[in-house]
C-alpha positions as CSV (number, residue, x, y, z in Angstrom):
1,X,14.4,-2.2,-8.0
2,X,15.4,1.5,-7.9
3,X,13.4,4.4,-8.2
4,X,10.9,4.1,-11.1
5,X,11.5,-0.1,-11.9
6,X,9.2,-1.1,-8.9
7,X,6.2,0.7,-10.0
8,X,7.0,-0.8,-13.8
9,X,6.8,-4.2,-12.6
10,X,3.9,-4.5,-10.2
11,X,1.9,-2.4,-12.7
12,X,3.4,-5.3,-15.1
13,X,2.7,-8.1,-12.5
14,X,-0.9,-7.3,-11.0
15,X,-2.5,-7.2,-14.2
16,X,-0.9,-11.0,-14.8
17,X,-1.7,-12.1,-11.4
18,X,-3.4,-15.5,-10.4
19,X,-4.0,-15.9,-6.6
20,X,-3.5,-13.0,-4.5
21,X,-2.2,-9.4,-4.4
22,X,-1.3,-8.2,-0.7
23,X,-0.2,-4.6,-0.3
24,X,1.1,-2.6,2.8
25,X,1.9,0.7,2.7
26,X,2.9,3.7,4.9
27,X,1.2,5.8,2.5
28,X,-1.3,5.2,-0.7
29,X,-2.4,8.4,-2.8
30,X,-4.9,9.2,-4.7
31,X,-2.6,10.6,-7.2
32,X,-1.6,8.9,-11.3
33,X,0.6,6.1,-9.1
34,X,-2.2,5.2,-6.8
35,X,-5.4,5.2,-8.9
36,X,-3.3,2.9,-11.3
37,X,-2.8,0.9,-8.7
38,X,-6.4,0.8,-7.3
39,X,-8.2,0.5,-10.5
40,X,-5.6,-2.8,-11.3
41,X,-6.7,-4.3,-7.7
42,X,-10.0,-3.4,-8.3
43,X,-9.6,-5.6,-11.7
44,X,-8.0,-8.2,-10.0
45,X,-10.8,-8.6,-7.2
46,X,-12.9,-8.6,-10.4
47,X,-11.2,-11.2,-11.7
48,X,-11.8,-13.5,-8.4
49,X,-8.6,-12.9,-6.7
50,X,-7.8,-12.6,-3.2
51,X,-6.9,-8.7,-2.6
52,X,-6.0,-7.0,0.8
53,X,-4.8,-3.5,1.0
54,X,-3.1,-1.9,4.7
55,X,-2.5,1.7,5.0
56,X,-1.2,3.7,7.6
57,X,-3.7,5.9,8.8
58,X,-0.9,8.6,7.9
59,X,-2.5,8.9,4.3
60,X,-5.4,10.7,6.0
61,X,-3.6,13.6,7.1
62,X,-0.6,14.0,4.8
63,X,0.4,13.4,1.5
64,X,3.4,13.7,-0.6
65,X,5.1,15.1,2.8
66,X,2.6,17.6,3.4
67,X,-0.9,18.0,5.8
68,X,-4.2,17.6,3.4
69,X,-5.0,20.9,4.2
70,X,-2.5,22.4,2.2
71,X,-4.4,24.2,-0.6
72,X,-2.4,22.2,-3.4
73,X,-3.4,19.0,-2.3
74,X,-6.9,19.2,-1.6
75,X,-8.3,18.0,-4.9
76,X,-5.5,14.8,-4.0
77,X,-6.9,14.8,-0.6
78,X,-10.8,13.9,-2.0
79,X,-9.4,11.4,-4.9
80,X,-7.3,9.5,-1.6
81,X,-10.7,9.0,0.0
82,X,-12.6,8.1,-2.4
83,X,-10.1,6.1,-3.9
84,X,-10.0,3.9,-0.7
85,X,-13.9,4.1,-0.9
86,X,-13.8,2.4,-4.5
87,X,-11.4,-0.3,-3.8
88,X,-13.7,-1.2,-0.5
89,X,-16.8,-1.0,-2.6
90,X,-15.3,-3.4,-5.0
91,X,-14.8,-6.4,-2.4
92,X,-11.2,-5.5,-1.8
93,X,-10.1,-6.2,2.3
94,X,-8.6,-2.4,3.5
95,X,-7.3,-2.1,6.8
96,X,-6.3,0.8,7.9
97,X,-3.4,0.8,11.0
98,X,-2.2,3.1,13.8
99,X,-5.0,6.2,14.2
100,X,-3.3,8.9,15.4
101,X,-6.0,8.8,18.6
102,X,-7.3,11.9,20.6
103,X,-5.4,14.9,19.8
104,X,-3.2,13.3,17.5
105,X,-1.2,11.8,20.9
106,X,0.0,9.0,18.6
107,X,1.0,11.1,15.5
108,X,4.7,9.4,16.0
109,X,3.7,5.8,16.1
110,X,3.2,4.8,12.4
111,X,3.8,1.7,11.1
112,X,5.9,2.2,8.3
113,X,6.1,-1.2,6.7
114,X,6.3,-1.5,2.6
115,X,5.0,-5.3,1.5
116,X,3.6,-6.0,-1.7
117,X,3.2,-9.8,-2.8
118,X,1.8,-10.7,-6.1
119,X,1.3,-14.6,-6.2
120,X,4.2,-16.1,-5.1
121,X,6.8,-12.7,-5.3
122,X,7.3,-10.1,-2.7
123,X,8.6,-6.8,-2.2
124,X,9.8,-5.0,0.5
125,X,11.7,-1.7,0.9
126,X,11.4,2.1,1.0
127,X,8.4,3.1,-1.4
128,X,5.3,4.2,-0.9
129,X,2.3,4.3,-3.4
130,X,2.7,7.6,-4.6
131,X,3.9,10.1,-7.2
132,X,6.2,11.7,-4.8
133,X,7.7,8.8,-3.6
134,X,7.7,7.2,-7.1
135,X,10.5,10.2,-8.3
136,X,12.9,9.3,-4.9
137,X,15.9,7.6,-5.3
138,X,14.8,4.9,-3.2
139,X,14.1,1.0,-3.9
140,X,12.2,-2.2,-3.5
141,X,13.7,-5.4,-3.2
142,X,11.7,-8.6,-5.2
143,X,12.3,-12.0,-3.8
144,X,10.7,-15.4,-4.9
145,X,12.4,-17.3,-2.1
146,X,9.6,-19.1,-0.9
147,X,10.6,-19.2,3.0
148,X,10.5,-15.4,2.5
149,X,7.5,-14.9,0.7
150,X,5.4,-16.9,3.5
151,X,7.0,-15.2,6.3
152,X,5.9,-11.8,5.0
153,X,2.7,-12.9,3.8
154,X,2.2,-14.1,7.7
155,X,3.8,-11.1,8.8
156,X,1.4,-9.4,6.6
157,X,-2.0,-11.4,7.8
158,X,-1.1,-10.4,11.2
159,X,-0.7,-6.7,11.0
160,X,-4.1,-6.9,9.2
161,X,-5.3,-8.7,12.1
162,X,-4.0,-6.2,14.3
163,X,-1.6,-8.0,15.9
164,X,2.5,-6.4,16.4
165,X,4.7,-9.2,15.2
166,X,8.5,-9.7,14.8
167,X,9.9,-12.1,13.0
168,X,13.6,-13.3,12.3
């Protein structure tokens, strides 16, 4: 899914979803892509699925590619926060990965996975949750394999658990 498809069908997909929606990201905004997103999860958790979000830490000091200070981005920088706030408020599982730690003395250690499983399809690939990233010419790929599916649904479950796996 290329450029602008993968944010077409999940916002297609989560609404229809069952069981579960599972998303890990490098970065999730408070921008139009991300509060779509978070107010659909929110519905879902409403709706008595099971909903887990990971984000990189990385969202809390840069977005679209620039620090949170920078005076265009501050009203984006209070909508991230309390975007995340919401979706926690509303039952949904957040985990947040990889602080940057004293100083910022682990700025470069981010974990820059992109997972997204709705029921029994996942994605993986190059996009983030965001407008920026949602007008790059990158992509997503959707699989239904379901070998794949559980092995980055485990894959996910232990990052959220904290734990660095690799898996073949």
């Amino acid at each position: 899914l290329v450029e602008r498809e993968f944010f077409d069908d999940i916002f297609m997909r989560v609404p229809q979803a069952r069981k579960r929606v599972y998303a890990q990201f490098m970065t999730f905004e408070g921008d139009e892509v991300g509060l779509r997103l978070s107010l659909q999860l929110i519905a879902a958790k409403r709706r008595g699925l099971d909903v887990q979000v990971i984000i990189d830490d990385f969202t809390d000091k840069f977005l679209s590619d620039k620090h949170v200070m920078h005076p265009l981005l501050k009203k984006e920088a209070r909508a991230t926060v309390g975007m995340i706030k919401r979706m926690k408020q509303a039952g949904i599982r957040v985990v947040r990965t990889r602080p940057f730690g004293r100083g910022n003395l682990f700025f470069l250690f981010r974990n820059h996975k992109k997972i997204m499983i709705i029921d029994e399809v996942a994605y993986v690939g190059g996009n983030n949750i965001s407008e920026h990233n949602r007008d790059w010419h990158d992509f997503m790929v959707r699989m239904d394999y379901p070998g794949i599916v559980k092995t980055l649904e485990e894959d996910f479950h232990d990052t959220s658990r904290g734990k660095e796996t690799s898996r073949n």
